[in-house]
N, C-alpha and C positions, 0 to 999 in steps of 0.2 A: 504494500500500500504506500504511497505515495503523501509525505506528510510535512514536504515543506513548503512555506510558506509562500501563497502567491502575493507580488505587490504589485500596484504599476493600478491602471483605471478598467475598473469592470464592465465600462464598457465604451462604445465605440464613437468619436464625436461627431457629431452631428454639423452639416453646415445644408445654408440656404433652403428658398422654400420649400424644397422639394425632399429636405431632410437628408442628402447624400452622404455616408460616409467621409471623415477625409481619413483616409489612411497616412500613416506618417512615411517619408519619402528617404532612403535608404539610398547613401553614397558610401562606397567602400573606401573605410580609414584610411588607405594608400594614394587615397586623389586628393591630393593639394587644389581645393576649390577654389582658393584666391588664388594659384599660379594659375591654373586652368582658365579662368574668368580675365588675369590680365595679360595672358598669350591671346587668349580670342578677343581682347581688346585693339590690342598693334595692329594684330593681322586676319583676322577672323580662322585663323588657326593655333591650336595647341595640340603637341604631340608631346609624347616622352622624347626622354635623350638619345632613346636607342633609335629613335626612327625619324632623326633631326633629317636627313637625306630625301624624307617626300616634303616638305615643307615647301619646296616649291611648287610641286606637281600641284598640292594643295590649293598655295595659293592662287594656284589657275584657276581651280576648278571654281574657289570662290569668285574670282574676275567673270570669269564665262560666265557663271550662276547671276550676277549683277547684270552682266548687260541681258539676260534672259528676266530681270525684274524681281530677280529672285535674292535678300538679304541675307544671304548662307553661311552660315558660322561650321567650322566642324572641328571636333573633339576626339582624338585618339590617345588610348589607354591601352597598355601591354599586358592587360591582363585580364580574364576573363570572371565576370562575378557569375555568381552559381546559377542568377535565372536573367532573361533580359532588362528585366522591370528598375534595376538600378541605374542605365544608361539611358534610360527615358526621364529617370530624375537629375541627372548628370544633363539632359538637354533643357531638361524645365529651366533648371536652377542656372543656365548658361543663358536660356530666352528670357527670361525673365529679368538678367541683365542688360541683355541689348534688348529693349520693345521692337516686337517685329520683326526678329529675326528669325528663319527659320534655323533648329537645329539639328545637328548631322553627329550623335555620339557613336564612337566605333571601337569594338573590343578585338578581339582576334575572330571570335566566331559569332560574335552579336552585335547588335544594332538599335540604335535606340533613337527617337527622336522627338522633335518638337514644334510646332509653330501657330501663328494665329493666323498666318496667311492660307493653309494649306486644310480639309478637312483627312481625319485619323485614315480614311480608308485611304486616300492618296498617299498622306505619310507611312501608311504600315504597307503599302505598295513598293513606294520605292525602298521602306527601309528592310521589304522582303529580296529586296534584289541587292541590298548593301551588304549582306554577307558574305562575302568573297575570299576576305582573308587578309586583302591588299588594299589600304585605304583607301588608295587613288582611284583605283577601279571601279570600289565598293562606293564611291565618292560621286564618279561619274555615273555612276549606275542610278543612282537617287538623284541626280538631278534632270536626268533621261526621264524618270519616272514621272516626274512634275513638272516637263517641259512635254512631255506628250498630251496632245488632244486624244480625250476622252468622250465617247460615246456618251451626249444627254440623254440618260437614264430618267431622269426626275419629267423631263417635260414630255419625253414618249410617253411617260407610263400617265402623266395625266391626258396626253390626248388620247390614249385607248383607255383608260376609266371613262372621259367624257363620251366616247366613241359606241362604250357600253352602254352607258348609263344611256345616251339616244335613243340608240336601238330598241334598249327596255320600254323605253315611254312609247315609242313609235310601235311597239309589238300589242303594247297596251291598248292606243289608239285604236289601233287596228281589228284589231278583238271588240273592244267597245262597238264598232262602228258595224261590223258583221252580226254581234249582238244585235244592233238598232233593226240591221235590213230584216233577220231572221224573223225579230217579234211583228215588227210592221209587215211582212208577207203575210206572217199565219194569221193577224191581223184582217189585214182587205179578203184574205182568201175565207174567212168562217163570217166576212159580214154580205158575200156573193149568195 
């Protein structure tokens, strides 16, 4: 049995109308968040020491990423935390510094990101394609992701709801009106 003691808050805090969860956001003790925060300040890049050699590649891909209108900060870390979810806090806590920026966090085999420009399914799009291994790559790959035109989903699916919804009334109509003929024959036909 199990009998020591728990401490910490019983339960879970609450924010905005809608009462959401805020879960507390989890950066691994080995990330220097103030070096990280003022390496993507200079340059809109920070890497560890070992991998000072893409730093230029990087900062292309930030240049490219601007004149595509895109304010790209990106974060590389040499080591891998145990589930992705810390390098989406690692992008928050990075956006959150720069307003606006989209962010690009990258581990050896994970990807994490952030922005206000972009919605989650587009970010977790390209940051499905950021996994590569090789930041540069993993780098261009995510901003491929968010420079490609996408299929308007949202206004197809309300022109075929509206498309339905017609049809329904019109089938309605229709019914109503074959109704009217059927009574009004048997009608004239039983006053003959």
């Amino acid at each position: 049995m199990y009998r020591a003691a728990v401490t910490g808050p019983h339960t879970v805090p609450l924010w905005g109308p809608l009462r959401v969860p805020i879960l507390p956001s989890y950066v691994p003790p080995e990330i220097d968040m103030t070096q990280v925060k003022s390496d993507v300040a200079d340059d809109g890049v920070s890497v560890p020491p070992a991998q000072q050699a893409t730093v230029p590649a990087l900062r292309q891909v930030v240049e490219d990423a601007r004149g595509d209108g895109i304010d790209l900060k990106i974060v590389v870390i040499d080591v891998n935390p145990p589930i992705e979810t810390p390098l989406r806090d690692i992008a928050t806590e990075v956006g959150q510094a720069n307003p606006g920026a989209t962010v690009l966090a990258l581990s050896p085999t994970f990807a994490g990101t952030y922005s206000p420009a972009f919605d989650r399914v587009t970010l977790e799009a390209g940051q499905d394609l950021a996994r590569t291994g090789d930041p540069v790559q993993s780098s261009k790959n995510f901003v491929g992701e968010l420079t490609t035109p996408h299929f308007p989903w949202t206004p197809f699916t309300i022109v075929v709801v509206l498309v339905v919804a017609l049809a329904a009334v019109g089938a309605r109509l229709l019914q109503i009106r074959s109704k009217r003929a059927t009574v009004s024959g048997t009608a004239s036909t039983s006053s003959d």
